[in-house]
C-alpha positions as CSV (number, residue, x, y, z in Angstrom):
1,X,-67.6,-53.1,71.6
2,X,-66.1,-49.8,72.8
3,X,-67.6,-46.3,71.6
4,X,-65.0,-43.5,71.3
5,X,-66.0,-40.0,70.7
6,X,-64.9,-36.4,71.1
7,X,-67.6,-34.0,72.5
8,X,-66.5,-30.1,71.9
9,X,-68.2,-28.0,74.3
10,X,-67.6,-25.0,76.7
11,X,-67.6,-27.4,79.4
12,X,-65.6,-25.0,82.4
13,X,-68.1,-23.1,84.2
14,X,-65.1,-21.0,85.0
15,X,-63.8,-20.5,81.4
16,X,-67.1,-20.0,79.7
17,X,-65.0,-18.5,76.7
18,X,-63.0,-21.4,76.8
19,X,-64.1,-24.7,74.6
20,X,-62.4,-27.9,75.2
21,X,-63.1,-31.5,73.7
22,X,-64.6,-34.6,75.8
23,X,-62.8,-37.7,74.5
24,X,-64.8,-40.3,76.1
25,X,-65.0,-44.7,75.8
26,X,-67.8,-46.3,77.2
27,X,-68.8,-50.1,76.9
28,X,-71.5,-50.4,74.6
29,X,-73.0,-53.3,76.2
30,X,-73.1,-52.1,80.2
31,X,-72.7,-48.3,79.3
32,X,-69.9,-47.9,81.5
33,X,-67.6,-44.8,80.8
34,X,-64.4,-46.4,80.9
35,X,-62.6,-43.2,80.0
36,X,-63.5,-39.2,80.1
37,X,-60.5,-36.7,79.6
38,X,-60.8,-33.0,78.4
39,X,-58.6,-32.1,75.8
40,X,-57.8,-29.0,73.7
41,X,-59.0,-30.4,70.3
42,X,-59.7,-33.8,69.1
43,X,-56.3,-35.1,67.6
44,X,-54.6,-38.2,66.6
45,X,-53.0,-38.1,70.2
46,X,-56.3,-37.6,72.1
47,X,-57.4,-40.4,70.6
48,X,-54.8,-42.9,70.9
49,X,-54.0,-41.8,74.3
50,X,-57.7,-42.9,75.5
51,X,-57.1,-46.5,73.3
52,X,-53.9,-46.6,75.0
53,X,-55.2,-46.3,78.4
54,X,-58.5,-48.2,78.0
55,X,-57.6,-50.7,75.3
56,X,-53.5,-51.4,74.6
57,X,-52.1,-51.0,78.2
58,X,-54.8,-53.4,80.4
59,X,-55.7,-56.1,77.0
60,X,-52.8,-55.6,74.5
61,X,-53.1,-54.8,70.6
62,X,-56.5,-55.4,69.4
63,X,-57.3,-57.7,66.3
64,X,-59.1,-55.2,64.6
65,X,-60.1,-51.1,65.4
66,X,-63.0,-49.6,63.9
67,X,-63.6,-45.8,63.7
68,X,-66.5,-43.9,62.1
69,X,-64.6,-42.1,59.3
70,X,-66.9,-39.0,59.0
71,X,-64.8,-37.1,61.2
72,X,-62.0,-36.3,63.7
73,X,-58.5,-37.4,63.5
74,X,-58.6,-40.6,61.6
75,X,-60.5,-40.0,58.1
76,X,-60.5,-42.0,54.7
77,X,-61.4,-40.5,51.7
78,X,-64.9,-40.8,49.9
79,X,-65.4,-42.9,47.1
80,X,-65.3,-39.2,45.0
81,X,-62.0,-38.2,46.1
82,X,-60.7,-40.8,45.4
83,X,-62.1,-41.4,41.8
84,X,-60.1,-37.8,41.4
85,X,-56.8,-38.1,43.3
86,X,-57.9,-36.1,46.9
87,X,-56.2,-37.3,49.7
């Protein structure tokens, strides 16, 4: 199992004012970081760029994705919202 995640931090000792997002993979099993890219914010294209690169381009599609839906780019709506039409 991969972990993806974006990590928001001032991470540019050289831009302190600057904050940029970590979107890392690592292998869950050895703990290898398989991918590590800064990015502006964590977006749809951050995302898919590092499942692209780590994933799709050496393996092909996979069977199934998982993704955490409590936040970043890819979100599904609560139980609530949905009970009352939010999207």
């Amino acid at each position: 199992m991969l972990h993806i995640d974006g990590s928001p931090h001032q991470w540019l000792a050289l831009r302190p004012e600057e904050t940029s997002v970590l979107i890392a993979v690592q292998d869950d099993a050895t703990k290898r970081v398989l991918y590590a890219q800064l990015w502006p914010s964590e977006t749809a294209l951050a995302i898919m760029t590092a499942v692209r690169d780590v994933v799709i381009a050496p393996h092909g599609l996979p069977m199934a994705l998982y993704t955490d839906r409590a936040h970043g780019p890819f979100t599904r709506p609560t139980r609530k919202a949905r009970s009352i039409g939010i999207d």
